[in-house]
Biopython code that builds the backbone (N, CA, C, O; Angstrom):
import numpy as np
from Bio.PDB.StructureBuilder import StructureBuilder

atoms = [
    (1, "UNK", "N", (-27.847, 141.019, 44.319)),
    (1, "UNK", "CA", (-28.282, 142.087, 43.461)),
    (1, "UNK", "C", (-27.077, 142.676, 42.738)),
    (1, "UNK", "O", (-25.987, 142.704, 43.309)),
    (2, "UNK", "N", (-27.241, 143.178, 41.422)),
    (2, "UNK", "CA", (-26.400, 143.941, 40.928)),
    (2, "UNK", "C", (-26.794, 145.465, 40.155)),
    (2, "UNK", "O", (-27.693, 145.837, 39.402)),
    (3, "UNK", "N", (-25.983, 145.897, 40.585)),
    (3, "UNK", "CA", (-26.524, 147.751, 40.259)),
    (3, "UNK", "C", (-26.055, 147.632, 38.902)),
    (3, "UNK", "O", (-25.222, 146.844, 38.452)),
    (4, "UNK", "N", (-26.918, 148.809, 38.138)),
    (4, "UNK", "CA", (-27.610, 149.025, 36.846)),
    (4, "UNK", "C", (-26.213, 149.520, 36.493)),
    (4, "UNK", "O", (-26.310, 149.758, 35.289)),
    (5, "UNK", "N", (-25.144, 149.768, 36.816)),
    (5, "UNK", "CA", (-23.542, 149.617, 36.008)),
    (5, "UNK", "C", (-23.267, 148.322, 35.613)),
    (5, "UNK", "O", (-22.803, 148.167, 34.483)),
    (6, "UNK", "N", (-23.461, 147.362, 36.319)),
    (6, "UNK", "CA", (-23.051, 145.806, 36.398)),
    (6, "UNK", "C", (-23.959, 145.625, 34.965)),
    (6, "UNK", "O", (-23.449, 145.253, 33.908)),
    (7, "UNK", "N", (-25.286, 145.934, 35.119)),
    (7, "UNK", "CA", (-26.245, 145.774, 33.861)),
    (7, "UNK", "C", (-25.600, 145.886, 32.938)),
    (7, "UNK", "O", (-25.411, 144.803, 32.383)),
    (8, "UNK", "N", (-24.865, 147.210, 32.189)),
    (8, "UNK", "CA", (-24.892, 148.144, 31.513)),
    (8, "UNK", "C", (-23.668, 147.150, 30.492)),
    (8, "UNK", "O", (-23.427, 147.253, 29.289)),
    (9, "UNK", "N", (-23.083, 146.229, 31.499)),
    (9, "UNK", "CA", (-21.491, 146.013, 31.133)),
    (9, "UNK", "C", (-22.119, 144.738, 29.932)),
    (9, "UNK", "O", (-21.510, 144.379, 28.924)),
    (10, "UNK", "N", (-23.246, 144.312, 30.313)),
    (10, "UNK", "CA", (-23.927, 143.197, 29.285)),
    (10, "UNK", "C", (-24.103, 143.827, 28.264)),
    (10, "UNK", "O", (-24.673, 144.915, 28.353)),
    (11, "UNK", "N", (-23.575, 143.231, 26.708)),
    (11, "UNK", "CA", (-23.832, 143.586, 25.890)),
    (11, "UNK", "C", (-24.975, 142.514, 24.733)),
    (11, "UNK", "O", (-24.661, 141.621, 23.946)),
    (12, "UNK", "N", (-25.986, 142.946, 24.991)),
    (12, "UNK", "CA", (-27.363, 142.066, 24.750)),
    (12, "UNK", "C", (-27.797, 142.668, 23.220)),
    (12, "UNK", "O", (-28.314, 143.784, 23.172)),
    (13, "UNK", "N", (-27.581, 141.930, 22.032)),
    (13, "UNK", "CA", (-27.712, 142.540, 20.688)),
    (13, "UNK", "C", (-29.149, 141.009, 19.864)),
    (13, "UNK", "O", (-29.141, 139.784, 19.989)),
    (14, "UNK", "N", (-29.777, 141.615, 19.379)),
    (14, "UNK", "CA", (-30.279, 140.187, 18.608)),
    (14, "UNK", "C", (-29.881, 139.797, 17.195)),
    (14, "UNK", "O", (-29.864, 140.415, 16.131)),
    (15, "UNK", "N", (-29.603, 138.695, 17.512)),
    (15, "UNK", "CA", (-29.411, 137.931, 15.830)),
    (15, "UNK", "C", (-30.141, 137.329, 15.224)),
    (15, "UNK", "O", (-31.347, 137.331, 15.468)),
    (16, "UNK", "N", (-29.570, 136.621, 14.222)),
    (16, "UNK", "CA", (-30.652, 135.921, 13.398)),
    (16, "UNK", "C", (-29.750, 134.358, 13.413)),
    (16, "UNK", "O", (-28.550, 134.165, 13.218)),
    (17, "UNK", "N", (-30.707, 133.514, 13.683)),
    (17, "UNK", "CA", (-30.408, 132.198, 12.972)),
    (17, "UNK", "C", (-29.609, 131.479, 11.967)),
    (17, "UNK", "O", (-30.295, 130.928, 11.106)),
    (18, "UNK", "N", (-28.730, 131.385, 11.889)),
    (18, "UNK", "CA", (-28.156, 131.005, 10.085)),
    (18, "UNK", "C", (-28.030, 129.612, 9.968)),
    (18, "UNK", "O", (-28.516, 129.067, 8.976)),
    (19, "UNK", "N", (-27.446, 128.942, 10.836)),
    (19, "UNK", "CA", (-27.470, 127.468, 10.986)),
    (19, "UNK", "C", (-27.915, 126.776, 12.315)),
    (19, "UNK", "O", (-27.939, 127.293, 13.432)),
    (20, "UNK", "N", (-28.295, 125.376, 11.933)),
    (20, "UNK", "CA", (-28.182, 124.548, 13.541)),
    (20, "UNK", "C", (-27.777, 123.609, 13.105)),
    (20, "UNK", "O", (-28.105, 123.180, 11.999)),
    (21, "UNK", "N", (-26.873, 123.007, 13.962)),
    (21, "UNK", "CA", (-26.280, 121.577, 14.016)),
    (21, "UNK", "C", (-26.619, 120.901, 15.385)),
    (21, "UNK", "O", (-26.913, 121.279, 16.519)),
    (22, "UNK", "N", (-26.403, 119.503, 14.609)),
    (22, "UNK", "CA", (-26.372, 118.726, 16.660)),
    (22, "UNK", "C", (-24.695, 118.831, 17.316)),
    (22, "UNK", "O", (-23.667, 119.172, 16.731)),
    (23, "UNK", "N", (-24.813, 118.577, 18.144)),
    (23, "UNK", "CA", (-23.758, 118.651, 19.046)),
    (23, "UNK", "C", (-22.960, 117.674, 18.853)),
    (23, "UNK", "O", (-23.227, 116.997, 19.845)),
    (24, "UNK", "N", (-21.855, 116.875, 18.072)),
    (24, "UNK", "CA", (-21.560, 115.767, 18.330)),
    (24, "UNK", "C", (-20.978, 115.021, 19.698)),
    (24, "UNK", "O", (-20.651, 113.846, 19.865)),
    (25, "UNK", "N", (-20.975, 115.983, 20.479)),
    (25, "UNK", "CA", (-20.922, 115.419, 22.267)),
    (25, "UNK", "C", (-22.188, 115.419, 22.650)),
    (25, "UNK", "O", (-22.442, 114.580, 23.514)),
    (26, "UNK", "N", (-22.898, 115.955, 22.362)),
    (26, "UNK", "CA", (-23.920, 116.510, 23.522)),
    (26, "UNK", "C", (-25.399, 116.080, 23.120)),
    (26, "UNK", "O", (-25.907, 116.445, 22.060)),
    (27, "UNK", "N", (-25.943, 115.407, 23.897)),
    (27, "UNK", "CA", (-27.274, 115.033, 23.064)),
    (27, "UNK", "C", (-28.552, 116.208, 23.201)),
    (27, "UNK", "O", (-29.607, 116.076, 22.580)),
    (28, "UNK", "N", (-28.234, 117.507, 24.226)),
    (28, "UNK", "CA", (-29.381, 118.424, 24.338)),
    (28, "UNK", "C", (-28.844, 119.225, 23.991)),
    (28, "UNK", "O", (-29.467, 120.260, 24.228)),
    (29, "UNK", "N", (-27.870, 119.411, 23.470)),
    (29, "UNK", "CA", (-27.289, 120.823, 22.631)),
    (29, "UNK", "C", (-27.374, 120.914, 21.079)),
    (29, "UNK", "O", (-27.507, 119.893, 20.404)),
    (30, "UNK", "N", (-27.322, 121.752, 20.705)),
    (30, "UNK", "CA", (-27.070, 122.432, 19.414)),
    (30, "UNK", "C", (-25.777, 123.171, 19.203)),
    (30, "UNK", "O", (-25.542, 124.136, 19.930)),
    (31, "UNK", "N", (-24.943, 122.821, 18.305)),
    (31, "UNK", "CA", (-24.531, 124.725, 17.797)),
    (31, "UNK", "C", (-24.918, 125.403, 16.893)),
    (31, "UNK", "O", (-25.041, 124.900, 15.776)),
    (32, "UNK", "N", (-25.199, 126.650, 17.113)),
    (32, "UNK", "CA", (-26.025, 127.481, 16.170)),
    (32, "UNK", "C", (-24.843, 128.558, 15.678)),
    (32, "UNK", "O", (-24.036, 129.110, 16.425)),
    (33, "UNK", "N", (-24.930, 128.685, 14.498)),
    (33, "UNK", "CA", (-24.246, 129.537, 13.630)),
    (33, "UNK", "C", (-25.205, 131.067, 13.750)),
    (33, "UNK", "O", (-26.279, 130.970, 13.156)),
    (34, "UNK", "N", (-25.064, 131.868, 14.146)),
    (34, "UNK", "CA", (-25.508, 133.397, 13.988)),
    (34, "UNK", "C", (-25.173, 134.279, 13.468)),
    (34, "UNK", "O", (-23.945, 134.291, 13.396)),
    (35, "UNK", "N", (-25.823, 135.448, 12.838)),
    (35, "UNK", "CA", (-25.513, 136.886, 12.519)),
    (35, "UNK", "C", (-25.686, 137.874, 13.493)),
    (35, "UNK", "O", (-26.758, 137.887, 14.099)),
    (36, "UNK", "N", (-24.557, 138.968, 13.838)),
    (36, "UNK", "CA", (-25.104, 139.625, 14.662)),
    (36, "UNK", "C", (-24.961, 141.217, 13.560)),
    (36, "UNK", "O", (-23.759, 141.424, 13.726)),
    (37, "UNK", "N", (-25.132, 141.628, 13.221)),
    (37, "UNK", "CA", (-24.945, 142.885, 12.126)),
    (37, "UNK", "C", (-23.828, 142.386, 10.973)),
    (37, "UNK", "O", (-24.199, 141.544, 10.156)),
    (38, "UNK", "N", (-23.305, 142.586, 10.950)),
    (38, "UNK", "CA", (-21.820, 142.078, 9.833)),
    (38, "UNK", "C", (-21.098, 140.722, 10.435)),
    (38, "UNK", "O", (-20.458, 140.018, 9.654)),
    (39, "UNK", "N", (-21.175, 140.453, 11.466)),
    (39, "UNK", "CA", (-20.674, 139.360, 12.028)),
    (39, "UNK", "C", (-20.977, 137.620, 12.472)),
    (39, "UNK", "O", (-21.694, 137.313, 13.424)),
    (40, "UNK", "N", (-20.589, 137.058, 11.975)),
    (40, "UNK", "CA", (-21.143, 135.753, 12.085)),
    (40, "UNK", "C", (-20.221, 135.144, 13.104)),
    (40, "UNK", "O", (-19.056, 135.499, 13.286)),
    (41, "UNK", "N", (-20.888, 134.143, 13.785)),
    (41, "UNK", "CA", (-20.103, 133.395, 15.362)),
    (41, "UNK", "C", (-21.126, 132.309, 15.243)),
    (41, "UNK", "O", (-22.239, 132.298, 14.718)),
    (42, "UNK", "N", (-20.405, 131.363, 15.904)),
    (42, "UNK", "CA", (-21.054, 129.743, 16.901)),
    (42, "UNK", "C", (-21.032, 130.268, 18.313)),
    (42, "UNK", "O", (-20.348, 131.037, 18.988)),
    (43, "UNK", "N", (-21.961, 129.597, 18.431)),
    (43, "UNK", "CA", (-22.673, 129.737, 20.110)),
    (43, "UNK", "C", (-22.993, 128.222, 19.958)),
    (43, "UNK", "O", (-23.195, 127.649, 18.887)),
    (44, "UNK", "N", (-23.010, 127.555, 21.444)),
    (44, "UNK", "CA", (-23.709, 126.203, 22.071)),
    (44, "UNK", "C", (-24.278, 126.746, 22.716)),
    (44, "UNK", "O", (-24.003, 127.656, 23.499)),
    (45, "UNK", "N", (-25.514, 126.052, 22.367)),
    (45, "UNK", "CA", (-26.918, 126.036, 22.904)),
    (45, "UNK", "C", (-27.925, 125.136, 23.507)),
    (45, "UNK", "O", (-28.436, 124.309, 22.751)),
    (46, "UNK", "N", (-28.304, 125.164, 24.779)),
    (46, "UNK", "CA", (-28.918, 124.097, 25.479)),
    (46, "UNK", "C", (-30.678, 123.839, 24.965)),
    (46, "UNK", "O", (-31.552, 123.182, 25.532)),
    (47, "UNK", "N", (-30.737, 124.617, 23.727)),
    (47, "UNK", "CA", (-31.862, 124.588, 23.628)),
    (47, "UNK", "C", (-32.576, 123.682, 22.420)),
    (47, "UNK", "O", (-33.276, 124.347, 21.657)),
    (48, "UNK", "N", (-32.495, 122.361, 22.169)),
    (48, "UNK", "CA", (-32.676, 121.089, 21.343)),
    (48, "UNK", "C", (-34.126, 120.532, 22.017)),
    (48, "UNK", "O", (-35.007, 120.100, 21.273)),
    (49, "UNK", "N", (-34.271, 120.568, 23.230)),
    (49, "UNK", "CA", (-35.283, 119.791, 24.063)),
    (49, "UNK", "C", (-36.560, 120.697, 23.316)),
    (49, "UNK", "O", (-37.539, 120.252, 22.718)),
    (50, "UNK", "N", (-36.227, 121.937, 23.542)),
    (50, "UNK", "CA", (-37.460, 123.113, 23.122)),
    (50, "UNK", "C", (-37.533, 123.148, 21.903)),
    (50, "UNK", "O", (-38.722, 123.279, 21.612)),
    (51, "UNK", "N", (-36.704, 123.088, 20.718)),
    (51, "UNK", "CA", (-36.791, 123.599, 19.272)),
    (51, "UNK", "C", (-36.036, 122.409, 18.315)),
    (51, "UNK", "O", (-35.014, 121.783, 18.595)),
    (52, "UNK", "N", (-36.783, 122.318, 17.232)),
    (52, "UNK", "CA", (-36.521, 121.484, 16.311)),
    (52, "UNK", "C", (-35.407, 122.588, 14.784)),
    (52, "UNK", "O", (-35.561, 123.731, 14.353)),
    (53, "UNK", "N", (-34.832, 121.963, 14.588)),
    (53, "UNK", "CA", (-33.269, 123.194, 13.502)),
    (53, "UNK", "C", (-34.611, 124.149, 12.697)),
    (53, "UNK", "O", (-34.811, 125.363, 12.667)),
    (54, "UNK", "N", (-35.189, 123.269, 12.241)),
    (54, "UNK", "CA", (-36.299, 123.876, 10.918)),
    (54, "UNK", "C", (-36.998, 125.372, 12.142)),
    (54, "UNK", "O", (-36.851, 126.520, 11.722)),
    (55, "UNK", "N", (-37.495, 125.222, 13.149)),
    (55, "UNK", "CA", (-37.912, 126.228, 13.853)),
    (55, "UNK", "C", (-36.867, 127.187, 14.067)),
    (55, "UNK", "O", (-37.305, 128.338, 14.078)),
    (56, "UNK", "N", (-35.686, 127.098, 14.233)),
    (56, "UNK", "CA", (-34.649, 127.867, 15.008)),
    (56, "UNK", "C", (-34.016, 129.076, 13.673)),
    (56, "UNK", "O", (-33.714, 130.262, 13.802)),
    (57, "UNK", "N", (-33.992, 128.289, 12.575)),
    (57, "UNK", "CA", (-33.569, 128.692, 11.328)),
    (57, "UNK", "C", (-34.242, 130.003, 10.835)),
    (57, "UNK", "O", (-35.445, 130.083, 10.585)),
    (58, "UNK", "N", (-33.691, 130.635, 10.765)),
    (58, "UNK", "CA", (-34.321, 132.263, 10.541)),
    (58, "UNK", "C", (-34.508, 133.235, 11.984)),
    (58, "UNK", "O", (-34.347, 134.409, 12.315)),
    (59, "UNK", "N", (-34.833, 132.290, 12.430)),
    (59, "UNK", "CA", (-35.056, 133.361, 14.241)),
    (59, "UNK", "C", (-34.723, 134.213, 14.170)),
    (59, "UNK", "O", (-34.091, 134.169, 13.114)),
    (60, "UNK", "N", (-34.594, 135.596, 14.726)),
    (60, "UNK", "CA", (-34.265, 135.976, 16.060)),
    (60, "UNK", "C", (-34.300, 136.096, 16.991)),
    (60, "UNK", "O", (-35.311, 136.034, 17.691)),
    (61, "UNK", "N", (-33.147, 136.323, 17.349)),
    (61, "UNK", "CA", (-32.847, 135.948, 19.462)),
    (61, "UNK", "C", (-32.376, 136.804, 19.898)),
    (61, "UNK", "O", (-31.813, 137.712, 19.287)),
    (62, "UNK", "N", (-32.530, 136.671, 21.234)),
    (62, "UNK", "CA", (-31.416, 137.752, 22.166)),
    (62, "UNK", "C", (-30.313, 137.537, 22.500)),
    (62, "UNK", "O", (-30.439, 137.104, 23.646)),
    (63, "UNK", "N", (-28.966, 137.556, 22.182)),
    (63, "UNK", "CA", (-27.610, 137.175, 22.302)),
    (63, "UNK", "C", (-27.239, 137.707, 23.244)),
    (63, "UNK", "O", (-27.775, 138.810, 23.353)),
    (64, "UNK", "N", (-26.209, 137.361, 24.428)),
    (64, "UNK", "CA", (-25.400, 138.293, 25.192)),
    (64, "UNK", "C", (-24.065, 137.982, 24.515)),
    (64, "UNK", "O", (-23.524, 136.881, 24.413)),
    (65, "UNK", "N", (-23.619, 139.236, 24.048)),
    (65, "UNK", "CA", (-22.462, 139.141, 23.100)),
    (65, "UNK", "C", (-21.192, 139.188, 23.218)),
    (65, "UNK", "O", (-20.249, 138.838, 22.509)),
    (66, "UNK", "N", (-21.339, 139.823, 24.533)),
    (66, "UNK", "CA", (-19.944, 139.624, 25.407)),
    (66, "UNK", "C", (-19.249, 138.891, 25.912)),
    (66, "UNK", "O", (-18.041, 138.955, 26.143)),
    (67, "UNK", "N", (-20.399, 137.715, 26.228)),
    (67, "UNK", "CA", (-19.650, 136.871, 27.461)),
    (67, "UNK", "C", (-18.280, 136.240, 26.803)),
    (67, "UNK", "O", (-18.154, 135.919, 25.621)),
    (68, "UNK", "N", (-17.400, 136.148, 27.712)),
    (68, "UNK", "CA", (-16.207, 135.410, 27.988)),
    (68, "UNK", "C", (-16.499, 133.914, 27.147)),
    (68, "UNK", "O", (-17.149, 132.942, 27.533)),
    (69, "UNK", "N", (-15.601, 134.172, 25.575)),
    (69, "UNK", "CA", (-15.634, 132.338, 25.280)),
    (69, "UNK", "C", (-15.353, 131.526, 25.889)),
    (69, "UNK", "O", (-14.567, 131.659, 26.827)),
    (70, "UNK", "N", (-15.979, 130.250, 25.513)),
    (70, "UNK", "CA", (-15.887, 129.397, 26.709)),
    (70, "UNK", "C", (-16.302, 127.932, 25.794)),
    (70, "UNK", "O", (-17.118, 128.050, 24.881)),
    (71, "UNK", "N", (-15.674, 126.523, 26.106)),
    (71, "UNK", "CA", (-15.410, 125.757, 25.127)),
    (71, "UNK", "C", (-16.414, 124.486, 26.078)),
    (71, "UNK", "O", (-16.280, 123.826, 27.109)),
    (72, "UNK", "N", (-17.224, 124.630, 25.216)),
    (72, "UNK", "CA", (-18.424, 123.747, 25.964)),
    (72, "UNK", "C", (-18.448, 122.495, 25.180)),
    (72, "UNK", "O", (-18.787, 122.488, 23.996)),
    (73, "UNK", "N", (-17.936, 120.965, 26.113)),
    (73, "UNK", "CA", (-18.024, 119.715, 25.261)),
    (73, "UNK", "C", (-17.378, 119.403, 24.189)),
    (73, "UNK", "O", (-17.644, 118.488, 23.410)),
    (74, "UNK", "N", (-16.041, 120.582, 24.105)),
    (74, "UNK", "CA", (-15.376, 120.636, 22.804)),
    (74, "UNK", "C", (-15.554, 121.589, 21.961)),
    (74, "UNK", "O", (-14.944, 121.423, 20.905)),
    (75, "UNK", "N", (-16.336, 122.781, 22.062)),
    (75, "UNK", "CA", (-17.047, 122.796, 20.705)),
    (75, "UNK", "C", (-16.795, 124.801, 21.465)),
    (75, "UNK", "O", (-17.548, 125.250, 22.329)),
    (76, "UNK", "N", (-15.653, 125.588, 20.870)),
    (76, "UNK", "CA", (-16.127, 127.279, 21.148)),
    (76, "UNK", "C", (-17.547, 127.898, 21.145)),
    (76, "UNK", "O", (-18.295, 127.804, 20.173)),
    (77, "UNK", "N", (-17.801, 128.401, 22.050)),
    (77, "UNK", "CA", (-19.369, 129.520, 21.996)),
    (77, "UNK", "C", (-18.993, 130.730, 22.378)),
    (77, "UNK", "O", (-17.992, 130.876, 23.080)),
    (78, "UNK", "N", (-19.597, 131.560, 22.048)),
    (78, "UNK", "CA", (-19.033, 132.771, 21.564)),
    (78, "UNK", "C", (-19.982, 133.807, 21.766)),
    (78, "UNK", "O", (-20.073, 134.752, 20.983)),
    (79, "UNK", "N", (-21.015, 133.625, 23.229)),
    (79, "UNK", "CA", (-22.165, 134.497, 23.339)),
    (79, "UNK", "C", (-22.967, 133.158, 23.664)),
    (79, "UNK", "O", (-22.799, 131.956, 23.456)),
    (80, "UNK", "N", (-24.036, 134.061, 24.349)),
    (80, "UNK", "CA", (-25.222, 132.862, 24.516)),
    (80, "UNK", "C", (-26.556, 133.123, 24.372)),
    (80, "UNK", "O", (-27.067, 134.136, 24.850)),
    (81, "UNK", "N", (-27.040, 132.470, 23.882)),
    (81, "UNK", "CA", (-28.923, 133.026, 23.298)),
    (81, "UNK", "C", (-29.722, 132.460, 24.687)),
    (81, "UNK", "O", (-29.848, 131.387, 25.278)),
    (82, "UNK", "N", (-30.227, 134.010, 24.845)),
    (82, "UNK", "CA", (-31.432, 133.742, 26.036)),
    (82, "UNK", "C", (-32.595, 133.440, 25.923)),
    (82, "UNK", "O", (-33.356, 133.811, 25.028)),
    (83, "UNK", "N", (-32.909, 132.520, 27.105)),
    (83, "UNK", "CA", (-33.850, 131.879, 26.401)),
    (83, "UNK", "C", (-35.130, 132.239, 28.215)),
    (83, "UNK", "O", (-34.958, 133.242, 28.907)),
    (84, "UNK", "N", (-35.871, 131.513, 28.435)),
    (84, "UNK", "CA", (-36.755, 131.335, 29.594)),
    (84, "UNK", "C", (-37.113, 129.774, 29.670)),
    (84, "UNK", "O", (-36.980, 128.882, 28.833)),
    (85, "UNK", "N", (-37.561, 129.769, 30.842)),
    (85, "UNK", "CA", (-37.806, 128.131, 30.891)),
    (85, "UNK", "C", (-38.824, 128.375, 31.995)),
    (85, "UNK", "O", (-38.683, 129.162, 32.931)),
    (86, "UNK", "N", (-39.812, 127.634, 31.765)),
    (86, "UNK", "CA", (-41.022, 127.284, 32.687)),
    (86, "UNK", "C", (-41.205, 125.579, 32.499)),
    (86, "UNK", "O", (-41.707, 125.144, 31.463)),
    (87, "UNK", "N", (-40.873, 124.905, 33.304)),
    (87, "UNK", "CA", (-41.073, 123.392, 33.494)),
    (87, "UNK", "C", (-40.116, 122.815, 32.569)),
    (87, "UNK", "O", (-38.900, 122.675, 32.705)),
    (88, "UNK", "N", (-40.974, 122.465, 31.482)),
    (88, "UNK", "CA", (-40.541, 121.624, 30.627)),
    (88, "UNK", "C", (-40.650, 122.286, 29.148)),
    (88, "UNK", "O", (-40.027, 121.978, 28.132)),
    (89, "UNK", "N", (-41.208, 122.856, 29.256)),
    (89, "UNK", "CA", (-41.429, 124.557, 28.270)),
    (89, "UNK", "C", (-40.213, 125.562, 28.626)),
    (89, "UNK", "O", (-40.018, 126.022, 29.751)),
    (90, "UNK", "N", (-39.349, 125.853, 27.364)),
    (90, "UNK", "CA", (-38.373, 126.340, 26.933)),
    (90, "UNK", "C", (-39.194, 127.122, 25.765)),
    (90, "UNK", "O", (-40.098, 126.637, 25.085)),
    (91, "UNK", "N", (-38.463, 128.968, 25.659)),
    (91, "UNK", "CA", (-38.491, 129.390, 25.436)),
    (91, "UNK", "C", (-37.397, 130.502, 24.892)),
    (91, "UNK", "O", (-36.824, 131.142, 25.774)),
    (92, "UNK", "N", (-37.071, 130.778, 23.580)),
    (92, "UNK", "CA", (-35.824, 131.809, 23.547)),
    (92, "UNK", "C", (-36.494, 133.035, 23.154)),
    (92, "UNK", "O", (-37.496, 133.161, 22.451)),
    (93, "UNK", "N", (-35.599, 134.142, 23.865)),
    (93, "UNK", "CA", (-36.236, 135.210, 23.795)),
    (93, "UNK", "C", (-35.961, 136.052, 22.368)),
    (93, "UNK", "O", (-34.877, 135.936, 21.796)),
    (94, "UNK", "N", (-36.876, 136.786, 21.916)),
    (94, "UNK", "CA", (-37.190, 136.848, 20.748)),
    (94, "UNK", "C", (-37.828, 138.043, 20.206)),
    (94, "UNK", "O", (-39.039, 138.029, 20.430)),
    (95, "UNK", "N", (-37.289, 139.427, 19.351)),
    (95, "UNK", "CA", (-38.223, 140.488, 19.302)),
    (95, "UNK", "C", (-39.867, 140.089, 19.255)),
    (95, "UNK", "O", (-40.324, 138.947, 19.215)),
    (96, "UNK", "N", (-40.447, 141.061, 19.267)),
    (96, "UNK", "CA", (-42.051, 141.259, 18.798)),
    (96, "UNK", "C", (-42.232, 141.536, 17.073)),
    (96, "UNK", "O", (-43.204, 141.316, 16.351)),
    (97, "UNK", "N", (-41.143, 141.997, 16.812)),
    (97, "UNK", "CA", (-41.403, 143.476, 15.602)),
    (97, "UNK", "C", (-39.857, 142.790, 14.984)),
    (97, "UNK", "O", (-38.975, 142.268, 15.665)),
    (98, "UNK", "N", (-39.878, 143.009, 13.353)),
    (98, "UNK", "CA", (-38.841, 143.058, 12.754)),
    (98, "UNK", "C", (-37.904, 144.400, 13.502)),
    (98, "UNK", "O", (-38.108, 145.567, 13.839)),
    (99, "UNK", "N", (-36.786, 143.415, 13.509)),
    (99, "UNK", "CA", (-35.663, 144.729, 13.621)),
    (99, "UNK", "C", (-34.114, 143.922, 12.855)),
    (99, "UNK", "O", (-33.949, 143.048, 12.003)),
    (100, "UNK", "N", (-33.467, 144.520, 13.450)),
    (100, "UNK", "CA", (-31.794, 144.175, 12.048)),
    (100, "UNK", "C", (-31.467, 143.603, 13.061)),
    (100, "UNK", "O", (-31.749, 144.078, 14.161)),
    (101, "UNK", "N", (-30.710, 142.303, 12.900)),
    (101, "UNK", "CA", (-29.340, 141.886, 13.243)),
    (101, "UNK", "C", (-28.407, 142.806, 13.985)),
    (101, "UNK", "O", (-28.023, 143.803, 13.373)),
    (102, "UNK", "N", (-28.078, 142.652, 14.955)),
    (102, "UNK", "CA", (-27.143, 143.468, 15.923)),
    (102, "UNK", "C", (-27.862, 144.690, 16.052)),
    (102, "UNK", "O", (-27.167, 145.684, 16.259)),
    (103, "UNK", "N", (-29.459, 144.894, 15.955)),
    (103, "UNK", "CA", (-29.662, 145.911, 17.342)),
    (103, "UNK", "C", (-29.674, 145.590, 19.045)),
    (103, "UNK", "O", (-29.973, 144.571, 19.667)),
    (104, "UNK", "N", (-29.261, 146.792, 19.441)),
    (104, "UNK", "CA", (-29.118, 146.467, 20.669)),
    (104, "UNK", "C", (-29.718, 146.585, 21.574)),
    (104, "UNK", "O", (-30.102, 147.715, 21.878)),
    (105, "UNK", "N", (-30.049, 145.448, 22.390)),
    (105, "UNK", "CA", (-31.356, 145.329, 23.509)),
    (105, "UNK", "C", (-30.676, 145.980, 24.534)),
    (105, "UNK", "O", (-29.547, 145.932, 25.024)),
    (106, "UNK", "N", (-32.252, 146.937, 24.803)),
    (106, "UNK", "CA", (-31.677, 147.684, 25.898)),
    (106, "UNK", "C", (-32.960, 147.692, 27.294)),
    (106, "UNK", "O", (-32.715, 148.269, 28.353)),
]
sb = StructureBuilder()
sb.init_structure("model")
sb.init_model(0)
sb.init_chain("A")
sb.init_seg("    ")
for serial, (resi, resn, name, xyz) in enumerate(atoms, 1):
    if name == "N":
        sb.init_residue(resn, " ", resi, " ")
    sb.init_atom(name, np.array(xyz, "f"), 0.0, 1.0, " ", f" {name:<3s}", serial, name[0])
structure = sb.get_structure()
């Protein structure tokens, strides 16, 4: 378990979609180009099995924006889009309601 300080330290903002590419290592990854308010970043993403580029393109997602970069298969990510998974069904998480680029999920 972790107490609701540990929570707090996640910084969970949603973006929007701007690009997808394939992975040139990786055959179930993507990197996705994002906006998070004024800011654009690459993230690798395990999520290719679930979503085709044309679907992903425009999204929004839930980013954790903090995490520690980290160089996956070659390739910098810079945050990671949350997603859910039930079986074989992949899911990224995703407002209900228009909102902006870099609001912050709370």
């Amino acid at each position: 378990m972790i107490t609701i300080e540990e929570f707090k330290k996640l910084n969970i903002r949603i973006a929007r979609i701007k690009d997808v590419i394939d992975h040139p290592g990786a055959d179930r990854l993507y990197i996705v180009r994002i906006v998070i308010g004024e800011e654009e970043r690459e993230v690798v993403a395990g999520i290719k099995k679930g979503y085709s580029k044309e679907e992903l393109l425009g999204k929004l997602v839930a980013v954790v924006e903090n995490l520690e970069p980290a160089v996956i298969r070659g390739v910098e990510s810079k945050g990671m889009i949350l997603a859910a998974q039930d079986g074989d069904i992949l899911s990224v998480l995703s407002p209900d309601r228009p909102v902006a680029p870099g609001s912050l999920v709370k």
